[in-house]
VOPAGU-2260 file (C-alpha; in pm, 1 decimal, decimal comma):
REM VOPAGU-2260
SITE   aa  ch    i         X         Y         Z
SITE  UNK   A    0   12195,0    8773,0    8849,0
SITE  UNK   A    1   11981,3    8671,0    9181,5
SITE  UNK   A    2   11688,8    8837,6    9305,6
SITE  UNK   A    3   11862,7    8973,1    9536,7
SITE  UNK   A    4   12159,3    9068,1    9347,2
SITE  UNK   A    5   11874,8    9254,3    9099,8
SITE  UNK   A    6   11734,5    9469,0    9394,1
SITE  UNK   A    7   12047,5    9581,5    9551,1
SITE  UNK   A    8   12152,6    9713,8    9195,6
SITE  UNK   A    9   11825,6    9865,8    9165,6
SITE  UNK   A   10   11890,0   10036,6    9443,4
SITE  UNK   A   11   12237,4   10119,0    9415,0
SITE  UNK   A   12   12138,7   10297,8    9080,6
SITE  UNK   A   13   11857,4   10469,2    9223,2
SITE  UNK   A   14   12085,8   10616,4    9479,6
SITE  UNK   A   15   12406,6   10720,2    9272,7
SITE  UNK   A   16   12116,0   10842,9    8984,9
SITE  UNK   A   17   11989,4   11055,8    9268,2
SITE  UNK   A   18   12353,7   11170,6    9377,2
SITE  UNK   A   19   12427,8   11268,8    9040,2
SITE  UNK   A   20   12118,2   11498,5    8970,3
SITE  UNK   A   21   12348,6   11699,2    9271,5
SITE  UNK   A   22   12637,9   11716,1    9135,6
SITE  UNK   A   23   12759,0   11531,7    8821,7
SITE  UNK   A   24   13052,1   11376,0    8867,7
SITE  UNK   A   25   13140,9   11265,5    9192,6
SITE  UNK   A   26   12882,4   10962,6    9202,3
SITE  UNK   A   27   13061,1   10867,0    8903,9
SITE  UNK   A   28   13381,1   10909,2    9065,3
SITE  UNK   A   29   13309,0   10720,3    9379,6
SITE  UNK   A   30   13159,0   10427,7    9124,9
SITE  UNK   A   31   13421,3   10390,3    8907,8
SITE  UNK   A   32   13694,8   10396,8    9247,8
SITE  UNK   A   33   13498,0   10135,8    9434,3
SITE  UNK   A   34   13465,3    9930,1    9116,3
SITE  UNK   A   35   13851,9    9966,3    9049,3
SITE  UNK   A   36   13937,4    9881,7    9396,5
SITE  UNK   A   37   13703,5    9626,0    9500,4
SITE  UNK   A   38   13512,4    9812,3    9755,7
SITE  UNK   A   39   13223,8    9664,2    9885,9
SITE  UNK   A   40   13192,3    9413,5    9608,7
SITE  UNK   A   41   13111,3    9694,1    9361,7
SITE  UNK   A   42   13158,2    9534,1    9016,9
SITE  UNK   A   43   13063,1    9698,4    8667,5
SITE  UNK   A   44   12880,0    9539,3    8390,8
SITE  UNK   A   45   12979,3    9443,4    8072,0
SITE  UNK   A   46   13046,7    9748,7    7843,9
SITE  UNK   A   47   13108,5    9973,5    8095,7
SITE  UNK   A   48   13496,9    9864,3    8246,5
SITE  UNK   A   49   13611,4   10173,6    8088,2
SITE  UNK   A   50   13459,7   10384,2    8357,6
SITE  UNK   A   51   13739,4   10213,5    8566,2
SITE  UNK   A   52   14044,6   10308,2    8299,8
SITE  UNK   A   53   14337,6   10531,4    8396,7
SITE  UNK   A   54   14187,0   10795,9    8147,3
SITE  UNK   A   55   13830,8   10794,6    8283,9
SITE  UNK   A   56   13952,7   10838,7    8664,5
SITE  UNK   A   57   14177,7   11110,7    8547,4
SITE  UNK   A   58   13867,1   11275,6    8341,5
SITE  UNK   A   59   13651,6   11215,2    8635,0
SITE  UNK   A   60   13867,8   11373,4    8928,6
SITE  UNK   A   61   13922,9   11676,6    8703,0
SITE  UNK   A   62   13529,2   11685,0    8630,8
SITE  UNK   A   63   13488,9   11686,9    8977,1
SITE  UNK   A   64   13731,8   11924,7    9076,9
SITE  UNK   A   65   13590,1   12188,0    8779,0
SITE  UNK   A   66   13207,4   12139,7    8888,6
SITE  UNK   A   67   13296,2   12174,6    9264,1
SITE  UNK   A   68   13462,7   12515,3    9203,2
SITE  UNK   A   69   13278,4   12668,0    8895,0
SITE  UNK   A   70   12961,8   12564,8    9081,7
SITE  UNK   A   71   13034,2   12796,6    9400,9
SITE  UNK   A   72   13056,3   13099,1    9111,9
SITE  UNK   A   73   12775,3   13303,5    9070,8
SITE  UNK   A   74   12620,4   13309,0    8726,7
SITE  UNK   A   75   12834,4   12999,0    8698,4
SITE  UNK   A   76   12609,9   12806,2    8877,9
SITE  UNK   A   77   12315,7   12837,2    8686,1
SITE  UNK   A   78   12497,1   12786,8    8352,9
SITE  UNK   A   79   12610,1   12428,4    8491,8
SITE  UNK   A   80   12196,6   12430,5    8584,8
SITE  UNK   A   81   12104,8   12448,9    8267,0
SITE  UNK   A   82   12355,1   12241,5    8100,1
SITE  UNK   A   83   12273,2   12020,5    8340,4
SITE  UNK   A   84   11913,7   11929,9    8253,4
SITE  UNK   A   85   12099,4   11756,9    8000,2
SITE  UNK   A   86   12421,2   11618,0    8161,5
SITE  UNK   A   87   12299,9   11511,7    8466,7
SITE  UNK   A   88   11980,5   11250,1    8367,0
SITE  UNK   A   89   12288,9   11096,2    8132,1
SITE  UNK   A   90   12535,5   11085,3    8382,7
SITE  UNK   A   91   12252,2   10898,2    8638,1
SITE  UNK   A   92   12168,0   10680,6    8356,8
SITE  UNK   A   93   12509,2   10566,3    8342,4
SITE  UNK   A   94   12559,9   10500,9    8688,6
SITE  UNK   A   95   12224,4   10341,6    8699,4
SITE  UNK   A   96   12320,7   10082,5    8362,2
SITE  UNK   A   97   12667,5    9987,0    8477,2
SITE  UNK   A   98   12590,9    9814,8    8792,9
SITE  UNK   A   99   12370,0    9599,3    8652,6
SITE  UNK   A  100   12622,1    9276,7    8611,7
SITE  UNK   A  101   12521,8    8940,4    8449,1
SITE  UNK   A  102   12250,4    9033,5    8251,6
SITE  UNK   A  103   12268,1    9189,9    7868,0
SITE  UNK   A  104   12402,7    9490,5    7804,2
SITE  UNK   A  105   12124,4    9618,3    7643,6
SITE  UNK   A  106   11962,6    9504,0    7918,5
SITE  UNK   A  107   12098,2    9698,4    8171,6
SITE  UNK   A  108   12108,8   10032,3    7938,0
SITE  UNK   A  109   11724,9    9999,3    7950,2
SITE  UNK   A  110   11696,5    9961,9    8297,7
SITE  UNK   A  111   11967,9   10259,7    8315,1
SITE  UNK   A  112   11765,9   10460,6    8156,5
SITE  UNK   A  113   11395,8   10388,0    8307,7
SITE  UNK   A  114   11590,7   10407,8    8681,7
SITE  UNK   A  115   11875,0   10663,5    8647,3
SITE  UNK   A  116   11772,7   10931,2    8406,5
SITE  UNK   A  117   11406,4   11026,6    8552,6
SITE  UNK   A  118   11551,4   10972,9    8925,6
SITE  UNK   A  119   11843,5   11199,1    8820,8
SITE  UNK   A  120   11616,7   11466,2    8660,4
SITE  UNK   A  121   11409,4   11486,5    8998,6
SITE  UNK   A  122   11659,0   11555,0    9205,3
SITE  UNK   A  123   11814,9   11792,9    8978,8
SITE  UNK   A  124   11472,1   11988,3    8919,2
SITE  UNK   A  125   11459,2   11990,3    9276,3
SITE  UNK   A  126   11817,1   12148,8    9332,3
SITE  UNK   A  127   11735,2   12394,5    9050,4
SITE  UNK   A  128   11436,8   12531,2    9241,3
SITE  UNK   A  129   11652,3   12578,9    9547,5
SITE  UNK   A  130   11848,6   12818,6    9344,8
SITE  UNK   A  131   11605,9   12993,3    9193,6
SITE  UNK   A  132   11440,4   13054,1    9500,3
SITE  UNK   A  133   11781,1   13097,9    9688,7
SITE  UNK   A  134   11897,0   13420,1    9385,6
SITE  UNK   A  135   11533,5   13563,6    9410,7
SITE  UNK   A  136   11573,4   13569,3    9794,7
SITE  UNK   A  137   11928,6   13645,4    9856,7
SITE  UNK   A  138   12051,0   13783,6    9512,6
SITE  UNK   A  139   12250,0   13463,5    9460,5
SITE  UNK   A  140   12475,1   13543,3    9796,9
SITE  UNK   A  141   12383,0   13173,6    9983,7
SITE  UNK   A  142   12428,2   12969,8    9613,4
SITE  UNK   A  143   12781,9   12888,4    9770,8
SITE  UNK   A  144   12637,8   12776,5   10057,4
SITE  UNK   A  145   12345,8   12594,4    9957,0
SITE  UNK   A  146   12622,5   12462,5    9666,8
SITE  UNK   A  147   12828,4   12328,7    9909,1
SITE  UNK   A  148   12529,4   12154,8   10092,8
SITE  UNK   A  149   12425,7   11997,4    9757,3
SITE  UNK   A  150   12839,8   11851,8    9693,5
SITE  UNK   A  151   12839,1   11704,9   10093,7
SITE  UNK   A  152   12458,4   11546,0   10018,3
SITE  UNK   A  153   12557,1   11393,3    9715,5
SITE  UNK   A  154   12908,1   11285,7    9887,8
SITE  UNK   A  155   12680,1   11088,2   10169,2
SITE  UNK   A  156   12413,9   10965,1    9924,3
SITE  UNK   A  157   12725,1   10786,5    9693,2
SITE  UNK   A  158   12829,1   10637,9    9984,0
SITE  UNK   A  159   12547,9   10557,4   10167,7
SITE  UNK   A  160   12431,3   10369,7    9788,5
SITE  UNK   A  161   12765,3   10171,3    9765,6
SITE  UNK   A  162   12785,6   10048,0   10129,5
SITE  UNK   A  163   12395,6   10025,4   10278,8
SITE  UNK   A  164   12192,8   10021,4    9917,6
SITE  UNK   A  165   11903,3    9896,7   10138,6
SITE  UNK   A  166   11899,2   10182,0   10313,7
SITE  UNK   A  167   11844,8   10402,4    9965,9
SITE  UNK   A  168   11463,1   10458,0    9936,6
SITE  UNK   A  169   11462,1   10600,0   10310,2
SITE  UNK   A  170   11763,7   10858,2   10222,3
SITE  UNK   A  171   11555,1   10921,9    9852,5
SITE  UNK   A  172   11269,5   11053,0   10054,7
SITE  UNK   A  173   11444,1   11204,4   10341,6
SITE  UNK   A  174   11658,0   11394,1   10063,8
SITE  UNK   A  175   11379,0   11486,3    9850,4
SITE  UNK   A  176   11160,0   11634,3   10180,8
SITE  UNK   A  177   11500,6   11807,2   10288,7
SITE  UNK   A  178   11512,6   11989,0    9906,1
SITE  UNK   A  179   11147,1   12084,4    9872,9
SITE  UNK   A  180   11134,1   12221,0   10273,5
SITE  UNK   A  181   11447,5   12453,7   10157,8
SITE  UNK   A  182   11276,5   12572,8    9865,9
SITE  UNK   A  183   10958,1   12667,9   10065,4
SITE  UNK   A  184   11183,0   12814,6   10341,2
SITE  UNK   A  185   11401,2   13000,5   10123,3
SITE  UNK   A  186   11040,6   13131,9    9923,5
SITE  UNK   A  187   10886,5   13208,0   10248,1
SITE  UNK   A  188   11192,5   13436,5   10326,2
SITE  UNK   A  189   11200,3   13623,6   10009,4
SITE  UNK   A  190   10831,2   13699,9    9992,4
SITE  UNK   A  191   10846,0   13825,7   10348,3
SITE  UNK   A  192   11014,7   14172,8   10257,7
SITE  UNK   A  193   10756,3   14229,3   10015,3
SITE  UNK   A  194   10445,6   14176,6   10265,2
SITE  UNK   A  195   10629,9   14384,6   10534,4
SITE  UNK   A  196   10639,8   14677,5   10305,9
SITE  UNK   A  197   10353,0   14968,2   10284,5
């Protein structure tokens, strides 16, 4: 693997990692589709082909499909939070590891882990505070909408990462800025009932 190579994995793990701290499964989706098609010269490392199989796409699609609903369900929502401090710094360490191609497997599960798991985490913590703040202020009524926000940011992160990686760190902190304004926002709305009153 070039230099060059080396970065633009870096950064097309750092991106999909980010995506999937969103929303699970569709980073992993898009990955394994643009690695089973050839799209943009996305290739997977060794070890992880079977996130191209008929049986992974199939899992995936239906993964997808589940969090994109159940995720728009109040109560739902934060259940798939919590699980997700879990699920979702795995999933970005997997996307993260399996682009890596050329080097050792163990390798690239290392660098998986140091680049998709903490980057994954963030951006999840991040989306957890905006619902937090969104069922304090709102009693959970604008989760849908700030869910569906979440599933069309993670869509154009995926894809941004697979076509223009280079362009990853600006859309990192333009995302993050975008999260943490909407938590203050959303904050700043629900406290303002409570100052208004006698």
């Amino acid at each position: 693997m070039t230099t060059a190579n080396l970065v633009l994995a870096i950064l097309l793990g750092l991106g999909l990692s980010a995506s999937t701290g969103l929303n699970t499964f569709l980073p992993l989706l898009l990955l394994a589709a643009a690695a089973r098609f050839g799209i943009a010269g996305i290739t997977l490392g060794e070890k992880f082909g079977w996130l191209t199989s008929n049986v992974a796409m199939i899992v995936l699609i239906l993964a997808v499909i589940v969090e994109l609903i159940a995720d728009k369900v109040p109560a739902v929502d934060h259940f798939l939070d919590s699980i997700g401090t879990f699920v979702r710094p795995a999933a970005g360490a997997i996307a993260a590891a399996s682009v890596f191609t050329g080097i050792d497997p163990t390798i690239a599960a290392v660098l998986g882990l140091i680049i998709g798991a903490p980057t994954s985490f963030g951006f999840h913590a991040l989306k957890a505070g905006t619902r937090v703040a969104s069922s304090a202020a709102t009693f959970g009524c604008a989760n849908p909408i700030i869910s569906l926000v979440e599933d069309i940011l993670s869509l154009a992160l995926s894809v941004l990462s697979i076509f223009a990686p280079i362009f990853v760190p600006l859309a990192l902190v333009l995302l993050a800025v975008l999260l943490w304004q909407l938590v203050k926002r959303i904050r700043a709305r629900g406290a303002a009932p409570a100052h208004s009153a006698p």
